[in-house]
C-alpha positions as protocol buffer text, in pm:
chain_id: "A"
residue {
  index: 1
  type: UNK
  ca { x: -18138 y: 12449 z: -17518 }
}
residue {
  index: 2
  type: UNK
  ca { x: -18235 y: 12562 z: -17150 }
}
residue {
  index: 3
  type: UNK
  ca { x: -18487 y: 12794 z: -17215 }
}
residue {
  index: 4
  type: UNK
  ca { x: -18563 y: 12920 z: -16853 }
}
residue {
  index: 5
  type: UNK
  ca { x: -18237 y: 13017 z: -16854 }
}
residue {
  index: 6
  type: UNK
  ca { x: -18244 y: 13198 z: -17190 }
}
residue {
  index: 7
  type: UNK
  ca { x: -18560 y: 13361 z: -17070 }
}
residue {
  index: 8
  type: UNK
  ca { x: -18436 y: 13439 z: -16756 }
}
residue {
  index: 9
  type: UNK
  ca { x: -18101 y: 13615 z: -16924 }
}
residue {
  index: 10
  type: UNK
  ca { x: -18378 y: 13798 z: -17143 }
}
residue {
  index: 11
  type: UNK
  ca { x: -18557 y: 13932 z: -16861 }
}
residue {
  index: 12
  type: UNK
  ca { x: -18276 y: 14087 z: -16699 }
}
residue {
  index: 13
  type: UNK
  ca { x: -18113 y: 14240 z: -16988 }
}
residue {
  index: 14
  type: UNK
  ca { x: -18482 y: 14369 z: -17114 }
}
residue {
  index: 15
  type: UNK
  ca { x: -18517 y: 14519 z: -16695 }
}
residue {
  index: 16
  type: UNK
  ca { x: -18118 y: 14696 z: -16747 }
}
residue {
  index: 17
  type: UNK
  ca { x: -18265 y: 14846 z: -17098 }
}
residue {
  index: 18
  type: UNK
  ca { x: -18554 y: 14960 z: -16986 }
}
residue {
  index: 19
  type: UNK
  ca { x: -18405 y: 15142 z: -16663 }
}
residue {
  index: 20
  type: UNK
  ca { x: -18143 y: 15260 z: -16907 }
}
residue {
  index: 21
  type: UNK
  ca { x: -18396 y: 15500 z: -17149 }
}
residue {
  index: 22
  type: UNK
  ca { x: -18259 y: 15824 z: -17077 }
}
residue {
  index: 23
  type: UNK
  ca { x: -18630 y: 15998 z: -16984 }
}
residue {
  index: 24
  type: UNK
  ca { x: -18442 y: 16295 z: -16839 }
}
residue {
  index: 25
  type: UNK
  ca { x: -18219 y: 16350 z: -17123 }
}
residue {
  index: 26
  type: UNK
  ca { x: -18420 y: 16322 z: -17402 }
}
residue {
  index: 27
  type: UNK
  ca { x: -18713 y: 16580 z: -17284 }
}
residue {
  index: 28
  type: UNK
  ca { x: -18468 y: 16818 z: -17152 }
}
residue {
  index: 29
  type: UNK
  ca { x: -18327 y: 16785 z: -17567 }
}
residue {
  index: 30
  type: UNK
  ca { x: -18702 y: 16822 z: -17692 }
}
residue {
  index: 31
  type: UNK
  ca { x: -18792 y: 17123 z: -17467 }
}
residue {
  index: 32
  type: UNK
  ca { x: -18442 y: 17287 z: -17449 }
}
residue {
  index: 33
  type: UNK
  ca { x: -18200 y: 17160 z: -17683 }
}
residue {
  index: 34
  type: UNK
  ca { x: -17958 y: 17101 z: -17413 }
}
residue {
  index: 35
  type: UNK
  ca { x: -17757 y: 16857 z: -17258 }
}
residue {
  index: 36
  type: UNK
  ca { x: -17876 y: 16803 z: -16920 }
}
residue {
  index: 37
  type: UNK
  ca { x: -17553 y: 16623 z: -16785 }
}
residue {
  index: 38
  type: UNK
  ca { x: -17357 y: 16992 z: -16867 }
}
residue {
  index: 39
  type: UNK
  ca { x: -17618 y: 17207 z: -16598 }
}
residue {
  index: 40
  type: UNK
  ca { x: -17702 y: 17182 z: -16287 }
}
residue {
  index: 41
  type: UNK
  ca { x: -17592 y: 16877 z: -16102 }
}
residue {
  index: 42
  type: UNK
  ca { x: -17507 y: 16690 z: -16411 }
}
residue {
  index: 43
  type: UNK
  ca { x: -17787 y: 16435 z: -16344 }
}
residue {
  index: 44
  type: UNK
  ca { x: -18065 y: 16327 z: -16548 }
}
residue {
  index: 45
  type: UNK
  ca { x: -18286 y: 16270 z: -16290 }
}
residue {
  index: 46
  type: UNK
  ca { x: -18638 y: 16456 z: -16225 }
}
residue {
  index: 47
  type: UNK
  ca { x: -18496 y: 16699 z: -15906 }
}
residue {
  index: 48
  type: UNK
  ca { x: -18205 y: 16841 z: -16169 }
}
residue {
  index: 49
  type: UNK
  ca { x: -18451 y: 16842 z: -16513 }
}
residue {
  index: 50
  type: UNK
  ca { x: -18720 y: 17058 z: -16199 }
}
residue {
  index: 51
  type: UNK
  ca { x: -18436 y: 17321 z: -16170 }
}
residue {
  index: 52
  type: UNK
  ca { x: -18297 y: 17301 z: -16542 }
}
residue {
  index: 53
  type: UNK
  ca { x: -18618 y: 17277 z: -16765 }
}
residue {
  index: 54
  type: UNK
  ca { x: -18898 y: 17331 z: -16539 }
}
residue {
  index: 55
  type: UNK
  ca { x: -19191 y: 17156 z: -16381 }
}
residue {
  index: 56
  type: UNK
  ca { x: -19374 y: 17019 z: -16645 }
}
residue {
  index: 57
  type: UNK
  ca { x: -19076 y: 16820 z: -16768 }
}
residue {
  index: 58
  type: UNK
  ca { x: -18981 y: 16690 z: -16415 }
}
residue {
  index: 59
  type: UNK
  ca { x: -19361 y: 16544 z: -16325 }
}
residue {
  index: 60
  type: UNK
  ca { x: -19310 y: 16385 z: -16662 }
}
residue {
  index: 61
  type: UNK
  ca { x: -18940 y: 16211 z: -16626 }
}
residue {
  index: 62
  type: UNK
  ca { x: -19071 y: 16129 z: -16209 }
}
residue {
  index: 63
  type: UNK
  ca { x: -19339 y: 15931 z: -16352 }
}
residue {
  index: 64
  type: UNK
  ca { x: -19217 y: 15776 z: -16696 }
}
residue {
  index: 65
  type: UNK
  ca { x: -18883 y: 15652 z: -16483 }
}
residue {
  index: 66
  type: UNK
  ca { x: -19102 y: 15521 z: -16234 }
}
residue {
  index: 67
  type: UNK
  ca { x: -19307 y: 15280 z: -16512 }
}
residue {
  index: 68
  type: UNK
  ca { x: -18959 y: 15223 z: -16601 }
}
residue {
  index: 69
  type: UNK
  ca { x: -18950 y: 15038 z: -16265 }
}
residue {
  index: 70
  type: UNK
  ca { x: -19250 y: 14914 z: -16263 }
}
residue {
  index: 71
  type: UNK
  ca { x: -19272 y: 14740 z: -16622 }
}
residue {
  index: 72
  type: UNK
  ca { x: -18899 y: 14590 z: -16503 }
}
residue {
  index: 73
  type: UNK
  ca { x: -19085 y: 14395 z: -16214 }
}
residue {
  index: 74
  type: UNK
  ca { x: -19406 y: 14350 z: -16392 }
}
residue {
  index: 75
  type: UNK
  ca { x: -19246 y: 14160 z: -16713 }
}
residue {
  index: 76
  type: UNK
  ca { x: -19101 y: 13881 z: -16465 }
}
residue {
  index: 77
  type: UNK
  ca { x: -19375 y: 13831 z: -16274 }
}
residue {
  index: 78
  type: UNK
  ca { x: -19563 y: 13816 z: -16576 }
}
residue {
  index: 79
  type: UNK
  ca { x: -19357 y: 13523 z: -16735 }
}
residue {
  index: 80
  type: UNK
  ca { x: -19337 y: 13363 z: -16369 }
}
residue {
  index: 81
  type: UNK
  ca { x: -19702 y: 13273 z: -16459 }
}
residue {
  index: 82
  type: UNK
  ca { x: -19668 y: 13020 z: -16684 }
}
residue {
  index: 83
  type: UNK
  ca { x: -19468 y: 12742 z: -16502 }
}
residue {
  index: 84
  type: UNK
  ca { x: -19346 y: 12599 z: -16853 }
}
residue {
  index: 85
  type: UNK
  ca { x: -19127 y: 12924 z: -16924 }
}
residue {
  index: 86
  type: UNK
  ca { x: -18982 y: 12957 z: -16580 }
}
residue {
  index: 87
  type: UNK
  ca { x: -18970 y: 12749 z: -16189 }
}
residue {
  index: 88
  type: UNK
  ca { x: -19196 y: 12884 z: -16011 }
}
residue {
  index: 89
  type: UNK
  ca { x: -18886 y: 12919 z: -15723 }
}
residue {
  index: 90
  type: UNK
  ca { x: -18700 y: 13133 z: -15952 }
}
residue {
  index: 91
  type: UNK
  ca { x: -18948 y: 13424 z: -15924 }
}
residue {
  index: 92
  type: UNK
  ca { x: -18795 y: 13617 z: -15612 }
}
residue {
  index: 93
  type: UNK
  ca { x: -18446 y: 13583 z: -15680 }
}
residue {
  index: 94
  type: UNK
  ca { x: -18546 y: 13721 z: -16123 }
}
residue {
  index: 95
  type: UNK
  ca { x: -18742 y: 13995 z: -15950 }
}
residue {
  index: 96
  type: UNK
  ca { x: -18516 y: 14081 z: -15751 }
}
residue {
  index: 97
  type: UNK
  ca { x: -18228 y: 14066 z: -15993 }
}
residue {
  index: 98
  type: UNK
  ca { x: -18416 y: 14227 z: -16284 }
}
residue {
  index: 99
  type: UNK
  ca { x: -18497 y: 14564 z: -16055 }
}
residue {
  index: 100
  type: UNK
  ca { x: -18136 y: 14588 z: -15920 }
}
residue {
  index: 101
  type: UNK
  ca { x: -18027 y: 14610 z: -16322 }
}
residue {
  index: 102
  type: UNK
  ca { x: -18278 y: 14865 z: -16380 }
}
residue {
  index: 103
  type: UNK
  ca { x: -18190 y: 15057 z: -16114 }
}
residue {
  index: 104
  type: UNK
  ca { x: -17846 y: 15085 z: -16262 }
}
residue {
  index: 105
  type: UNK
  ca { x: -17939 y: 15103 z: -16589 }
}
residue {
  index: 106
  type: UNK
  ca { x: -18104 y: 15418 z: -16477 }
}
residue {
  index: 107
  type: UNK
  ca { x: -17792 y: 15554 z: -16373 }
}
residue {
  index: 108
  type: UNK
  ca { x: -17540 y: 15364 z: -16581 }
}
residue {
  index: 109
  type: UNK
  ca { x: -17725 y: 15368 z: -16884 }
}
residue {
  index: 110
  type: UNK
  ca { x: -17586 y: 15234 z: -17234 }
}
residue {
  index: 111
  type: UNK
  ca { x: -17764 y: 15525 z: -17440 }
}
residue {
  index: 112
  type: UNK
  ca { x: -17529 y: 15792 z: -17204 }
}
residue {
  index: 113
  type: UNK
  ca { x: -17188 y: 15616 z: -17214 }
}
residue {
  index: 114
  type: UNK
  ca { x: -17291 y: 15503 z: -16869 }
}
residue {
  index: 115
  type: UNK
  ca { x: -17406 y: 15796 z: -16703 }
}
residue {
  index: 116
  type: UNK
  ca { x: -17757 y: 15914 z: -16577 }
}
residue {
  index: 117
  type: UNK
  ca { x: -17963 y: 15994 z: -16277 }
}
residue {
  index: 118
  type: UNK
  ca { x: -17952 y: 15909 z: -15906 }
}
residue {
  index: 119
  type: UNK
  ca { x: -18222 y: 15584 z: -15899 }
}
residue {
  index: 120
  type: UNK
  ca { x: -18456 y: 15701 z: -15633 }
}
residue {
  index: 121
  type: UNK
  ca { x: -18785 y: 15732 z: -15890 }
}
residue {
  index: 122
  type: UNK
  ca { x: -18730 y: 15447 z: -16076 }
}
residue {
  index: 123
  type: UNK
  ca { x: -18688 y: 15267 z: -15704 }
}
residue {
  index: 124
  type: UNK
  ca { x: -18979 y: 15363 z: -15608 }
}
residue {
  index: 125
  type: UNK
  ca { x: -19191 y: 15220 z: -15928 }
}
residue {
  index: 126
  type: UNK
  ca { x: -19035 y: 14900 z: -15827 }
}
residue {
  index: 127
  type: UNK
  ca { x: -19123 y: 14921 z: -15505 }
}
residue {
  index: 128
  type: UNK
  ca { x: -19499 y: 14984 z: -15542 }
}
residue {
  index: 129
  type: UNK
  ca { x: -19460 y: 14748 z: -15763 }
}
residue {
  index: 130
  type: UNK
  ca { x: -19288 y: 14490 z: -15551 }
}
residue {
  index: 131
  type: UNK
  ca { x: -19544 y: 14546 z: -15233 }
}
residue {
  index: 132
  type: UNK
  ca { x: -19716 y: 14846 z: -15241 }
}
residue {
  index: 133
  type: UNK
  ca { x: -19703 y: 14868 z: -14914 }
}
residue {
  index: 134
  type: UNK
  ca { x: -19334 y: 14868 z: -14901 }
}
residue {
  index: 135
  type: UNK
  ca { x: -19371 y: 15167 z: -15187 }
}
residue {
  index: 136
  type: UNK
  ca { x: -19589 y: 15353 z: -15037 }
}
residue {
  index: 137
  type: UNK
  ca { x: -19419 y: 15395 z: -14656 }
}
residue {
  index: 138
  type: UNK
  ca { x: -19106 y: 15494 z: -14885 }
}
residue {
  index: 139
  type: UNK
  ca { x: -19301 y: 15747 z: -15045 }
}
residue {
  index: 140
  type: UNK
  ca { x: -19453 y: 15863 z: -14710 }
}
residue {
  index: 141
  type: UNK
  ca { x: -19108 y: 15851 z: -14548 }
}
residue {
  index: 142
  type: UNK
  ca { x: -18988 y: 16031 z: -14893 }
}
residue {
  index: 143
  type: UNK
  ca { x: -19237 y: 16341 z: -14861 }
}
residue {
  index: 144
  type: UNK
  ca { x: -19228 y: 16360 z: -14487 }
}
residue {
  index: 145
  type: UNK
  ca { x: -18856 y: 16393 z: -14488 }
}
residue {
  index: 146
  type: UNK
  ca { x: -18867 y: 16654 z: -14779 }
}
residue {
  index: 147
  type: UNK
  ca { x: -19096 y: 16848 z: -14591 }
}
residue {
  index: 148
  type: UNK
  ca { x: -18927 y: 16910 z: -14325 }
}
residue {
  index: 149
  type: UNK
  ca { x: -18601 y: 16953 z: -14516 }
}
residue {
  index: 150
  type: UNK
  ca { x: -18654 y: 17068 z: -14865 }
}
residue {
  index: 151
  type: UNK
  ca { x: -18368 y: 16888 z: -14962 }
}
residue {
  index: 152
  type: UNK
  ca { x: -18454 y: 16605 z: -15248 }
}
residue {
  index: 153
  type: UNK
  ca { x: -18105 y: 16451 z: -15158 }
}
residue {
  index: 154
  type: UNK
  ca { x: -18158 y: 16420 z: -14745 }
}
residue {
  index: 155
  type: UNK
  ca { x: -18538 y: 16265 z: -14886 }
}
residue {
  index: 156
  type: UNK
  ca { x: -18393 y: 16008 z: -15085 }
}
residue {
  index: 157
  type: UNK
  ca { x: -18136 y: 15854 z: -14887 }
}
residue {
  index: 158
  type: UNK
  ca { x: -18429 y: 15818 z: -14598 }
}
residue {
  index: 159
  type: UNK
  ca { x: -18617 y: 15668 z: -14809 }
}
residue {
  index: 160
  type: UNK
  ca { x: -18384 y: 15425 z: -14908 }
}
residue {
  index: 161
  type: UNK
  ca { x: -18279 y: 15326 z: -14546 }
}
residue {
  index: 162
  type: UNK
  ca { x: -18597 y: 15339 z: -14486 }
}
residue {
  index: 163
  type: UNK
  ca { x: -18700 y: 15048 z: -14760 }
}
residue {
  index: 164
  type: UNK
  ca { x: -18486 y: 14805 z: -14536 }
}
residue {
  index: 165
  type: UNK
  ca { x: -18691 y: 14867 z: -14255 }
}
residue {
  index: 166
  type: UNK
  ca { x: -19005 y: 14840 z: -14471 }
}
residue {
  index: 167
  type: UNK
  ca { x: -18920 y: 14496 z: -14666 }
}
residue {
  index: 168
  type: UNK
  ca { x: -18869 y: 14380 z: -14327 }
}
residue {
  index: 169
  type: UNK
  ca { x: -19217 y: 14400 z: -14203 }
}
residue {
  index: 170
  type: UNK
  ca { x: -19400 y: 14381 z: -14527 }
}
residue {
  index: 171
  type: UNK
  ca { x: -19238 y: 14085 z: -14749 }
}
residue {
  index: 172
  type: UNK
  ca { x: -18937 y: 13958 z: -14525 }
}
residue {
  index: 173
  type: UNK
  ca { x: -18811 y: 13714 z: -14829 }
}
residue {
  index: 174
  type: UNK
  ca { x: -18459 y: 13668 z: -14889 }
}
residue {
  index: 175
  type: UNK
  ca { x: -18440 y: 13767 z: -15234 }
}
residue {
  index: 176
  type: UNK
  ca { x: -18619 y: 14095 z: -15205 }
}
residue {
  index: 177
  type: UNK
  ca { x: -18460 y: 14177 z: -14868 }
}
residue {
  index: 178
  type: UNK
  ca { x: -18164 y: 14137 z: -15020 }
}
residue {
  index: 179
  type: UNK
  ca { x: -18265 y: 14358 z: -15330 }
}
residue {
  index: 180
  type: UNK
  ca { x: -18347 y: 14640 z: -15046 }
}
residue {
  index: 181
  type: UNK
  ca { x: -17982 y: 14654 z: -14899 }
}
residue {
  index: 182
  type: UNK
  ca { x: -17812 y: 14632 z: -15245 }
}
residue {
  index: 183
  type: UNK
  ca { x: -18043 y: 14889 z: -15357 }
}
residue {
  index: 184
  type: UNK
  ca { x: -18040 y: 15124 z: -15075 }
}
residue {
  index: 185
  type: UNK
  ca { x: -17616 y: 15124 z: -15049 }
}
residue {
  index: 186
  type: UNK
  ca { x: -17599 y: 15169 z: -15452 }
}
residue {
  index: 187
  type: UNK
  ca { x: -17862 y: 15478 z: -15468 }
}
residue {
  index: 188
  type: UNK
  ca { x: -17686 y: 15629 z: -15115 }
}
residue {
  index: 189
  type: UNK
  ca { x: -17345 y: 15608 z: -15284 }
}
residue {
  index: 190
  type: UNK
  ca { x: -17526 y: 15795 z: -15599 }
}
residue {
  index: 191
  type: UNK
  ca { x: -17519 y: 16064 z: -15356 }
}
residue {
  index: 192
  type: UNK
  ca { x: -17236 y: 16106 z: -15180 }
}
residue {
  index: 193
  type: UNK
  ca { x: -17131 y: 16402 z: -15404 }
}
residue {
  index: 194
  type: UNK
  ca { x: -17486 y: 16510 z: -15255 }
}
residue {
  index: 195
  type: UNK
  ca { x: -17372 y: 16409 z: -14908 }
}
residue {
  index: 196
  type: UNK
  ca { x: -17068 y: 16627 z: -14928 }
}
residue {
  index: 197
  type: UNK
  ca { x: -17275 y: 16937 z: -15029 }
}
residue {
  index: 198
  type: UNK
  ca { x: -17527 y: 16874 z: -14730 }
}
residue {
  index: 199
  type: UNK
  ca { x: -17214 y: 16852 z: -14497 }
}
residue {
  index: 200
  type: UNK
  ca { x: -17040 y: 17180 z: -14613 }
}
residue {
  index: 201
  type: UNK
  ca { x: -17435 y: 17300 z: -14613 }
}
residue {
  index: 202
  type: UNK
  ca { x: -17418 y: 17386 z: -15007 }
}
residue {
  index: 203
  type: UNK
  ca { x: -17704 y: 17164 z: -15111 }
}
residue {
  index: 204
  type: UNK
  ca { x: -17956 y: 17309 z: -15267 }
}
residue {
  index: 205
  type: UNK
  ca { x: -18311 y: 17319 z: -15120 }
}
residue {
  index: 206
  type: UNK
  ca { x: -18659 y: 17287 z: -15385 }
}
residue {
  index: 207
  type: UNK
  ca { x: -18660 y: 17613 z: -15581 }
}
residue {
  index: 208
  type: UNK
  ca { x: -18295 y: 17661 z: -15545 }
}
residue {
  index: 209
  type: UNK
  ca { x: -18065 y: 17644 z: -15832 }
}
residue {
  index: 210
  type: UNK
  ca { x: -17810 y: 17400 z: -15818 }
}
């Protein structure tokens, strides 16, 4: 049996699981007994659970899919350790691999019949986790951007253009460069209902409804 391989398979399919726990869904159940995907802007995401539930429950599903994230990277770089589970070579490319499947288990995710949120939190736990430094000029970018604009949507897609830019200078290796372009086109198109709203000028700014 090829175990690196087997291991390697288990990796990835633990990284889609974990980005596929439904955070969002399940407190706004607890706390309001609803559906979240039926109000709002149908996403699970912290931005619509803010408007729908409130701010408690938002902080919480920012920062629990953001472990999400980073337990995704932290489990293969954890096996990449020991030499006698996995090549040492194959670390970038798993990495890599293993945080692109959470990110769309976050918004594909088995529990919802393959719905969910937009990926930008549980992006940037993989980021910081990734290089922190590449995490935290997202998150700078992030804020920066949503200060000016008050729009979460405009915010995130900066961000995520902004990641290429950022894995550029900070950890210019193929595999996670090429995570950052993936990445940044799949969470952008996770948007582009959000794009069309911005164009027609009917997105909502923080402490709007949606």
């Amino acid at each position: 049996m090829n175990y690196p391989i087997l291991i390697s398979f288990s990796l990835i399919l633990s990284a889609y699981l974990l980005g596929s726990i439904p955070t969002g869904y399940i407190l706004a159940r607890m706390l309001k007994g609803i559906d979240i995907r039926e109000h709002g802007s149908g996403s699970t995401g912290a931005t619509n659970v803010l408007r729908i539930v409130g701010k408690g429950a938002a902080i919480a599903v920012l920062l629990i899919d953001m472990l999400k994230g980073a337990f995704a990277v932290y489990i293969v770089e954890l096996a990449s350790l020991d030499a006698n589970l996995l090549p040492t070579n194959w670390k970038g490319w798993l990495v890599a691999i293993s945080a692109l499947l959470a990110v769309i288990g976050h918004s594909k995710s088995i529990w919802l019949n393959f719905s969910g949120g937009k990926s930008a939190a549980i992006s940037l736990g993989i980021l910081l986790t990734m290089n922190p430094f590449v995490g935290l000029g997202t998150l700078v970018v992030f804020l920066t951007v949503l200060g000016i604009s008050k729009i979460v949507s405009i915010s995130s897609i900066s961000a995520a253009i902004a990641v290429n830019i950022l894995m550029w200078i900070f950890n210019p290796s193929i595999p996670y460069i090429s995570f950052a372009i993936v990445a940044a086109i799949y969470v952008i198109l996770r948007h582009r209902t959000n794009i069309q709203r911005i164009i027609a000028g009917t997105e909502p700014r923080i402490g709007q409804t949606a």
